[in-house]
Legacy VTK file of the C-alpha trace (Angstrom):
# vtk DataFile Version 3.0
C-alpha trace
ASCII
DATASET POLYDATA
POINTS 111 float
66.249 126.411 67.806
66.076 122.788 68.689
69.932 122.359 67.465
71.039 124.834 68.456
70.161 123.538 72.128
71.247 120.368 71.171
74.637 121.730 69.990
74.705 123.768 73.575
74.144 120.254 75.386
76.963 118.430 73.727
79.299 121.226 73.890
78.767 121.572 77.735
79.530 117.469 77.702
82.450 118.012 76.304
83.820 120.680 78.491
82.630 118.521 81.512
84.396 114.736 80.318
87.479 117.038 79.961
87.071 118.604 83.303
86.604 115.358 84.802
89.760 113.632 83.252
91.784 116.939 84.634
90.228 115.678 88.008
91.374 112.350 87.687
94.528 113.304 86.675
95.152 116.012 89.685
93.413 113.210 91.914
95.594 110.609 91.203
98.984 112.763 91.518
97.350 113.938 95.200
97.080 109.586 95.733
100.232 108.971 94.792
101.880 111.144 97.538
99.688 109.614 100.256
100.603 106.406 98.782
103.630 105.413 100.884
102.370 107.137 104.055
98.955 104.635 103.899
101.262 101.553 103.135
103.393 102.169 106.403
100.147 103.121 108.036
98.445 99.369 106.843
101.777 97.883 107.878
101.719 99.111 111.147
97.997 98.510 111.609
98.245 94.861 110.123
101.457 94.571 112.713
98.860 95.678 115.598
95.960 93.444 114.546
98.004 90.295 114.597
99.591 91.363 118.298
96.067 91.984 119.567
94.627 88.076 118.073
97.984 86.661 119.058
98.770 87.648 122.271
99.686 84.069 124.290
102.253 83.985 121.541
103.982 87.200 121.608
103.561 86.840 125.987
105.429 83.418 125.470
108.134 85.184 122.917
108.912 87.851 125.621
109.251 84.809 128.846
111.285 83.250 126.431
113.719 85.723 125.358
113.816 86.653 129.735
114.718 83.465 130.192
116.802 82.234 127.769
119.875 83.527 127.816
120.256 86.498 124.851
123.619 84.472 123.247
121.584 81.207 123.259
118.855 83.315 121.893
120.966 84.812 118.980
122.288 81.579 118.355
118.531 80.102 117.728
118.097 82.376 115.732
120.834 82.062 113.150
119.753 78.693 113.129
116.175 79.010 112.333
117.247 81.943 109.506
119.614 79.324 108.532
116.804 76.350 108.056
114.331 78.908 106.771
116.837 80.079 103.987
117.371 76.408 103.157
113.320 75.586 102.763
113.483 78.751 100.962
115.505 77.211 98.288
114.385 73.566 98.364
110.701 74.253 98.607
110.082 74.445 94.366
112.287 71.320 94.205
109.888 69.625 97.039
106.582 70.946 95.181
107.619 69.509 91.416
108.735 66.299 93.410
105.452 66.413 94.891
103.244 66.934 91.981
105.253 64.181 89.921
105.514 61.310 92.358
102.459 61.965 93.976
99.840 63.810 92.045
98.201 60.969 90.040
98.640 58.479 93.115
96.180 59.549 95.566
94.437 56.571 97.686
90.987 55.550 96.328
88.122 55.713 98.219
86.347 51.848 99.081
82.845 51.723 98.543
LINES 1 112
111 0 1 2 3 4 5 6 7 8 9 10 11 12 13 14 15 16 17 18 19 20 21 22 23 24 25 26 27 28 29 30 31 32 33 34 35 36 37 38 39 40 41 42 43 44 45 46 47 48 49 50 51 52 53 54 55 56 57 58 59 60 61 62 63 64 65 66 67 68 69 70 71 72 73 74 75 76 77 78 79 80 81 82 83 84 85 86 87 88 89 90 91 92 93 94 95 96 97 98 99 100 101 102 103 104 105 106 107 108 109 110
């Protein structure tokens, strides 16, 4: 009788690991479609967040874009997309400079 019972018990464990990987499987289907619609909400939350701890800075964005002039404006902003492109590609060549000329050469501290 005993194995018998014992029999019944692993049985039923088996049926219920594979119910519970079907689970995970439907689960993680039913995540995947809610998947892109939680990334644009995170985006847009993140995007809230930092207007809400940085709001002197976005105020002083919108004076600045009523005062200057919007073709001055544009053409500020080709230059900064310019310079920013440009660090973009000369910042690894600035860090390996860096760590070679500089990395063992740190001032020592006087006791």
């Amino acid at each position: 009788m005993m194995g018998t019972s014992a029999e019944n018990l692993a049985t039923r464990r088996r049926e219920l690991i594979a119910r519970c990987a079907e689970q995970r499987g439907s689960l993680h289907l039913q995540m995947e479609r809610w998947r892109s619609s939680l990334s644009v909400h995170n985006t847009v939350y993140a995007g809230l967040d930092y207007a809400k701890r940085h709001q002197f800075w976005i105020l002083g964005a919108a004076i600045a874009i009523v005062v200057i002039k919007p073709r001055r404006l544009r053409q500020w902003l080709q230059t900064g997309a310019t310079a920013a492109s440009a660090w973009r590609s000369i910042a690894p060549f600035v860090q390996t400079a860096q760590r070679y000329f500089w990395h063992d050469k740190a001032p020592q501290r006087l006791h």
